[in-house]
N, C-alpha and C positions, 0 to 999 in steps of 0.2 A: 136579748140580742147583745151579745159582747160590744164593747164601745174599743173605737178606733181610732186614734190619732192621727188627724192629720197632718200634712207637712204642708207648711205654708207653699203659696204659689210659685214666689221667687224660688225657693230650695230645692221644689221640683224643678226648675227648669237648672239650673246648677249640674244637677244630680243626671238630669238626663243628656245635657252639655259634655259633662266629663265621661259619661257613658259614650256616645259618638265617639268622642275625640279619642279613646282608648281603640274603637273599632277600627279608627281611619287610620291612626297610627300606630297598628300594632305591632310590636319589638321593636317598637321607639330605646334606644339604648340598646339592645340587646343585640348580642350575636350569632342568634341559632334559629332557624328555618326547620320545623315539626314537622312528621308525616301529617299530613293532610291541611298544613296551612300551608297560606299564600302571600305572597306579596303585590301590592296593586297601584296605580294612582302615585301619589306620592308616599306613600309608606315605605321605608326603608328598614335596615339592619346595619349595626356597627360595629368596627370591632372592639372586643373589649376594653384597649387604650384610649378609644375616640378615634384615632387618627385616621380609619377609613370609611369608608360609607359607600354601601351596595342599594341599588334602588334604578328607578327610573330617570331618565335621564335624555334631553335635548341637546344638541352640540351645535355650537356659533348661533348661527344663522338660521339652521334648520327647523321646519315643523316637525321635523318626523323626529321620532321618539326610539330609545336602547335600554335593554338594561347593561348596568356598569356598577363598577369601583370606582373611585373618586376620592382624593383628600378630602378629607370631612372640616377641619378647622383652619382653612387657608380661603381668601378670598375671591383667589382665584380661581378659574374650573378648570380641573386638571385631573383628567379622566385615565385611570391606568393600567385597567379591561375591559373589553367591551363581549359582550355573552353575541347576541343577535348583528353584528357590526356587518352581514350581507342584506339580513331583511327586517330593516327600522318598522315600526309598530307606528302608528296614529292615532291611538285613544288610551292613552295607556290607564286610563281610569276602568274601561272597560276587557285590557289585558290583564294578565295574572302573571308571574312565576311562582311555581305550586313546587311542593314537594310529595312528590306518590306517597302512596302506603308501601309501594314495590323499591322506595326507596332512591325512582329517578326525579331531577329536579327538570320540569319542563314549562319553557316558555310558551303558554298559547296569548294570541293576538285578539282583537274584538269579537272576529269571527268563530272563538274556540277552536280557530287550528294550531297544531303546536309548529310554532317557528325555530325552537333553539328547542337542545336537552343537554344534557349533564348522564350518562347513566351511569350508577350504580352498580352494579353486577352482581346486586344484594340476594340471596337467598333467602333470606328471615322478612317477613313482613313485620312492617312499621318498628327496626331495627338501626333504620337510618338519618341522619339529621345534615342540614347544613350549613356549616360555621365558617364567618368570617375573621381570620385567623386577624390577630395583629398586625402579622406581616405584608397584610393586603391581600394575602391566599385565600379564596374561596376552597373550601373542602366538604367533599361529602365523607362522613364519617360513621363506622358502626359504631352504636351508642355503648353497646357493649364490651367494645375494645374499641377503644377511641384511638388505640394507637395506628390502628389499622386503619390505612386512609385508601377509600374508594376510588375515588374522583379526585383532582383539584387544576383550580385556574393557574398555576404555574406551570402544567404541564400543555396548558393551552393559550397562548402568552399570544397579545395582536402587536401592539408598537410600542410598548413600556417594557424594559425590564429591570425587575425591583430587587434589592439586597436580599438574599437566601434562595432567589432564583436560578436559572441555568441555562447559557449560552452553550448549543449545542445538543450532545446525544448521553441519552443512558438507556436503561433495559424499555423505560415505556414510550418515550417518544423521541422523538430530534424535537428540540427547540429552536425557533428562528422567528425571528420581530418585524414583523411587516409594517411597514408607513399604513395611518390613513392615507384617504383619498385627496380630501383638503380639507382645512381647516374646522369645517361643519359635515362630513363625510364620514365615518369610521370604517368605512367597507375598504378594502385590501385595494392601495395604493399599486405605484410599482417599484416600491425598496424593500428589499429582502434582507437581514442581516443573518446572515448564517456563520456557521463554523467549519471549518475544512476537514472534512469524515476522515483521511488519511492519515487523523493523528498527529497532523505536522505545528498543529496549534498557530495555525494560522486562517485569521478568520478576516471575512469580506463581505463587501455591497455587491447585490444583482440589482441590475435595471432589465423589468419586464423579462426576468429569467437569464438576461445576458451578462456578463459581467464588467462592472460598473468602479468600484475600487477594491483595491486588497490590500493589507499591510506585509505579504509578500517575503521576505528575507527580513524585510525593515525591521521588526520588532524591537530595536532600540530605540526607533524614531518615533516609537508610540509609546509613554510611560505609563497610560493608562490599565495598558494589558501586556502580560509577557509571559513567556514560558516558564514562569518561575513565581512565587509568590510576592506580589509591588505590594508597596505601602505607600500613600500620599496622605494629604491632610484630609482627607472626608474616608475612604474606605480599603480596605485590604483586599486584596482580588488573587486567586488560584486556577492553576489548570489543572483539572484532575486525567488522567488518561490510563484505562487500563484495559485493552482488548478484553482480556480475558471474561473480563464482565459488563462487555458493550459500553465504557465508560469514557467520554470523550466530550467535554465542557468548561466553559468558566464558571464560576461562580465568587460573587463578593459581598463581602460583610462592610455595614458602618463601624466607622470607629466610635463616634458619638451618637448614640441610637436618640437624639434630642434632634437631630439634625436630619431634616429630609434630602436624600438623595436620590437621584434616577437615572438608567441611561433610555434615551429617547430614539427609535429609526425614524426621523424625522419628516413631512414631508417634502423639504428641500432635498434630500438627499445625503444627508449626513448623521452621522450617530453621534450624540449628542450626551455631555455629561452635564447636568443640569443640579443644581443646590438651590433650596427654597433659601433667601436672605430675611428676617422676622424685620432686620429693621428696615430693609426697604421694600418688601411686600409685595417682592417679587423675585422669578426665578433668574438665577443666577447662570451662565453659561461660562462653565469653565473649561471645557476640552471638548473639540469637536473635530471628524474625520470623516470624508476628504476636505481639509481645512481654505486647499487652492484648487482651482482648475486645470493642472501642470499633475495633479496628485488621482485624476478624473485616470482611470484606463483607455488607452488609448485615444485621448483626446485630441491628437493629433492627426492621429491615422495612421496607415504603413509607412514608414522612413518618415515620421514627422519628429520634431524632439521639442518640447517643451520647455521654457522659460518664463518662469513666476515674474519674472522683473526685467522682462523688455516686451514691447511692444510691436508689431503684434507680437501674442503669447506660442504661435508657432513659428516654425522655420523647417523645410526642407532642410536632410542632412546635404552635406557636400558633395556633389555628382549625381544631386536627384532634384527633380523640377513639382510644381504643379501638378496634379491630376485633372481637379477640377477646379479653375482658376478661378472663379465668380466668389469659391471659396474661403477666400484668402483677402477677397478685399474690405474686411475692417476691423477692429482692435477684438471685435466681440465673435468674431467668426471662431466656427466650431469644424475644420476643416477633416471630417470624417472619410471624405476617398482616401485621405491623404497625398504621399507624392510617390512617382516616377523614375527610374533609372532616365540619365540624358544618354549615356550611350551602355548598348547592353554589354555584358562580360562575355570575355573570348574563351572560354574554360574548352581546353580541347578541339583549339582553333590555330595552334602553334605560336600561340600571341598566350605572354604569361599576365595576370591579373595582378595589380598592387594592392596595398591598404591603406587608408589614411586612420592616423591616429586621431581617434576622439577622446580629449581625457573629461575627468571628473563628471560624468553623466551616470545618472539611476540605468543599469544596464535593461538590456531589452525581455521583456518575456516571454518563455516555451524556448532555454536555452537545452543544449544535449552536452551534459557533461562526459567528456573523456577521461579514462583511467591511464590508457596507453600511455598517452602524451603528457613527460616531463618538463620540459623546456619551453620557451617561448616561440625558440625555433620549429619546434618539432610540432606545435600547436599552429602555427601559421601555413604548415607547411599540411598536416593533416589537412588544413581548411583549403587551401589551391589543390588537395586531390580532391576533393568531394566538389562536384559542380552544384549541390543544392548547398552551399556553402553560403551565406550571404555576407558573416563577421565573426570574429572571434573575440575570446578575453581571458587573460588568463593573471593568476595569481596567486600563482604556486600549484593551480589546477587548472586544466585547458578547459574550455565550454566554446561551443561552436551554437551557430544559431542557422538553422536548417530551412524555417519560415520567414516570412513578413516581418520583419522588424516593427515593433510593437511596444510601446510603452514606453519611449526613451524620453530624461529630463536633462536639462542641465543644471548641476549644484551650484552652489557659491563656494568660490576658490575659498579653502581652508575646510571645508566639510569634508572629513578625513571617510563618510561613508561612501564619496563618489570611488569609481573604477575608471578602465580605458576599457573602451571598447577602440577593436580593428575592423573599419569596413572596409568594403573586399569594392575595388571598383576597376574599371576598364584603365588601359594603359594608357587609352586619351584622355582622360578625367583628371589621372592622377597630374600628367604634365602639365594640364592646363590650370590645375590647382597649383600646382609649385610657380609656375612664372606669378600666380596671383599673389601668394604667401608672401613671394620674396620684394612685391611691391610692398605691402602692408608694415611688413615686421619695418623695413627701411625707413618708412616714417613713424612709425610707434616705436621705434628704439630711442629717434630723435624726444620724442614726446616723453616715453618712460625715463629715459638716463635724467632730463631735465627734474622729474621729479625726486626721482634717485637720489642726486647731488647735492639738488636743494637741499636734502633732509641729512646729509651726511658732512656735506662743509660746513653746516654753522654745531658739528662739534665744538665742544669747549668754549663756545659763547654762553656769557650770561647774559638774559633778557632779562630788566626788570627785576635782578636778585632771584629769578629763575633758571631752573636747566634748561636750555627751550628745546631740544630733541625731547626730554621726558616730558616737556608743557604738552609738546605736541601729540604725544604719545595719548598722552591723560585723555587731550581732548577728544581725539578721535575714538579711545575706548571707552567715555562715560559720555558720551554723546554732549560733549561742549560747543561752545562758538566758533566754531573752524573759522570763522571769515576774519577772528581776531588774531588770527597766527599772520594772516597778510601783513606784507609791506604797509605802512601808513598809509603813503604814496596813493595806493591803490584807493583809498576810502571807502575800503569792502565789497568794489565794484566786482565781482565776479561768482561763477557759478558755485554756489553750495554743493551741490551733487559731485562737481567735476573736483572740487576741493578734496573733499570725503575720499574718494575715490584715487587721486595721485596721492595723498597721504597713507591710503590704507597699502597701495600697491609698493609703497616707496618702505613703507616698516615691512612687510613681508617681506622685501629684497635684503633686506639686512637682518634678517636671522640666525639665531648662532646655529642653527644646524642645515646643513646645508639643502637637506632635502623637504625644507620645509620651505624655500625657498621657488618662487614660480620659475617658470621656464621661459624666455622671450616669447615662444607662440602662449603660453598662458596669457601673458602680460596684454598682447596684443588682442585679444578675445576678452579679457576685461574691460582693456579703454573700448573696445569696439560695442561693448552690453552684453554679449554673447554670454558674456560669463559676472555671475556675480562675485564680489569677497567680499568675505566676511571680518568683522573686526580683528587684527593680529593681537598675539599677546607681546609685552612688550621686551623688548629682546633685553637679554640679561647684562650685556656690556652697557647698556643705556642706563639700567637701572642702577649698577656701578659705579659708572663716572656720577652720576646724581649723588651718592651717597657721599663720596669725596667733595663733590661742587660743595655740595649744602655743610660737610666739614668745615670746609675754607671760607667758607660765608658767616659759618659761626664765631668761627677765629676773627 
């Protein structure tokens, strides 16, 4: 009888240890899913960097169990596809994601039903494999021609989307980023980030299919994306658009592929640019949109107008009241009826309609631009024949607004992207607005000239071996101690805010160009909060005389 070596006792249990531990964690490392293997339990796949990891997976709080992607070497759990994110699993020990022979990749549950699939469209049996790319892209692939890609998870995106991905449409699918539900949820929230199908490269929030925010005209005011190819300090971003081959999307690359970056449809309600930080080990929020509540679509309501920086954050426009008043009463109110015409318009009543000027406000939305109409006149005038008329604007091109007045902000004086909007209101509105004006402006002329003066009679004073127009200038543009430009006297007994505020409105009054200069109704709508401004730059005859003062100071 042949003699036979045995293996000590300890070495077989070793031997049979590292045996297990290969079955439980099979393509441990590895990035490729076989015809007829699975994945179960905890056993995952990686991409070939390290940096992602597809497997089973718990969110917050939850028992219930997904398969997902996930940063693989960050401490944080930060999930950034979810496969099954309608129907969570509960034993995932006894779930599978298998790869067919037929080359589909299908999630069954404990009960061997399939909950999720992937399919393939493969012809060739056991020709299909699937690979977790680098990029975080799940792809089913012909092994044969690998170039040839079946399936993948960027064409099936929930609420991450990652660098080489795409906002929007091309030949296989529209792409759009849905919010989880909450925190421990992954199932389809109600934020939607889509892309505007018409081409127009402008792309929005839906709430529960309604719309929620847009970047609209604005695309200046969002550096993040543009119709044109941006570049900031994390990644370069493109619009590709081309009918002809159903091509209409963003798409962005890192600059430093060391560096994790993502945008997030978050479930607050914001899309979110987000950078991992190594040294403080955690995510970073650097750009985020709708950033205020003024920025919300119609968060006002009909004829409401928004203001970031007065309290409350709505106001009825001028000649419209309340709808539903209960609405209105507190800082946090979200007043969605909006408001009311106080008296209606007489259009073909023998009674002619006026308009009050509203400047520097985000204009309203579902405007009807005219081609006819050159002039201001002729735009105004178009708008008193049409009785669905409700306001105009024009600038250099007429637009008339036909509907509900919808969406309107007020800017900070100096934000050269506000307009004037013209509402159209009754002839008794308008006169009962003119006796108010001409109260208001009466005492805000007294208010604004004082600061006016202030700031222009102590030309050619030195403070302190200072120029004190430029002192003052400095401080209110680098954000200094305004309460130290006060009289001693005073012993800095007065408001900061109100300081801020006649300083900033007194250097706009003296600007070398004239039309950069407010208007007394501006002026009066600032002191009043109506209107914010913005820091001035400082005007150039100030910066002049400083450069002779400081001359004659060195002599």
């Amino acid at each position: 009888m042949e003699n036979r070596t045995k293996l000590p006792l300890p070495l077989q249990h070793v031997l049979f240890l590292t045996f297990l531990y290969f079955q439980t964690n099979l393509c441990i490392e590895l990035n490729t899913i076989y015809p007829g293997q699975s994945l179960s339990g905890n056993q995952t796949i990686s991409s070939q960097n390290g940096r992602f990891e597809l497997g089973f997976f718990n969110p917050g709080n939850s028992t219930n169990f997904y398969v997902g992607i996930w940063y693989k070497k960050i401490p944080v759990q930060t999930v950034v596809w979810v496969a099954n994110r309608e129907k969570p699993l509960h034993d995932p020990s006894s779930s599978k994601l298998q790869l067919s022979k037929k080359g589909n990749l299908v999630l069954y549950n404990q009960s061997e039903i399939p909950v999720w699939s992937a399919e393939s469209s493969s012809n060739t049996m056991n020709s299909t494999v699937a690979v977790l790319e680098n990029s975080g892209n799940l792809v089913l692939k012909d092994r044969s021609n690998p170039s040839i890609m079946l399936w993948q998870s960027f064409d099936h995106p929930t609420d991450t989307w990652l660098p080489g991905a795409k906002l929007g449409k091309d030949k296989i699918s529209e792409k759009g980023y849905i919010s989880w539900r909450n925190s421990s949820d992954p199932a389809s929230g109600p934020y939607f980030l889509g892309l505007d199908p018409n081409e127009t490269g402008t792309y929005f929030i839906l709430r529960n299919g309604k719309r929620h925010w847009s970047c609209g005209t604005w695309l200046e005011r969002v550096s993040s994306f543009s119709n044109e190819t941006v570049v900031d300090d994390y990644t370069t971003i493109s619009y590709v658009s081309n009918s002809n081959e159903e091509q209409n999307f963003y798409i962005y690359s890192v600059t430093n592929s060391s560096v994790l970056v993502r945008y997030v449809m978050h479930i607050s309600g914001q899309v979110q640019k987000l950078v991992w930080k190594d040294d403080l080990q955690k995510w970073e929020q650097i750009w985020a949109k709708p950033k205020d509540q003024c920025e919300i679509y119609a968060f006002c309501g009909a004829y409401g107008a928004c203001n970031q920086y007065s309290r409350p954050l709505c106001k009825c426009l001028l000649g419209f009241e309340p709808k539903v008043n209960r609405e209105w009463n507190s800082d946090s109110s979200n007043p969605r009826h909006g408001c009311v015409r106080r008296t209606p318009l007489q259009c073909n009543k023998g009674v002619k309609d006026g308009f009050e000027e509203i400047k520097n406000v985000r204009l309203p939305a579902s405007d009807v631009f005219l081609t006819d109409n050159k002039s201001l006149k002729e735009c105004e005038s178009a708008c008193l024949r049409d009785c669905s008329c409700k306001a105009y604007s024009y600038n250099g091109n007429c637009s008339i607004w036909q509907e509900d007045l919808l969406n309107i902000q007020y800017l900070s004086y100096g934000d050269n992207l506000g307009r004037t909007l013209y509402l159209r209101l009754s002839m008794a509105d308008m006169e009962a607005l003119r006796g108010k004006t001409k109260e208001r402006i009466e005492w805000f002329t007294i208010k604004a000239a004082v600061a006016i003066v202030s700031l222009i009679a102590i030309l050619g004073m030195i403070f302190d071996s200072t120029y004190f127009p430029a002192r003052a200038a400095n401080c209110i543009s680098n954000g200094g101690d305004v309460l130290s430009l006060l009289d001693s006297k005073l012993k800095g007994n007065a408001n900061a805010e109100e300081v801020i505020r006649a300083c900033r409105v007194a250097c706009w009054c003296i600007q070398d160009e004239e039309q950069n200069r407010p208007s007394m109704g501006q002026v009066v709508q600032i002191f009043e909060g109506v209107q914010e401004v913005n820091i001035p730059p400082i005007p150039w005859f100030i910066q002049t005389i400083t450069h002779y003062a400081k001359a004659d100071i060195s002599k």
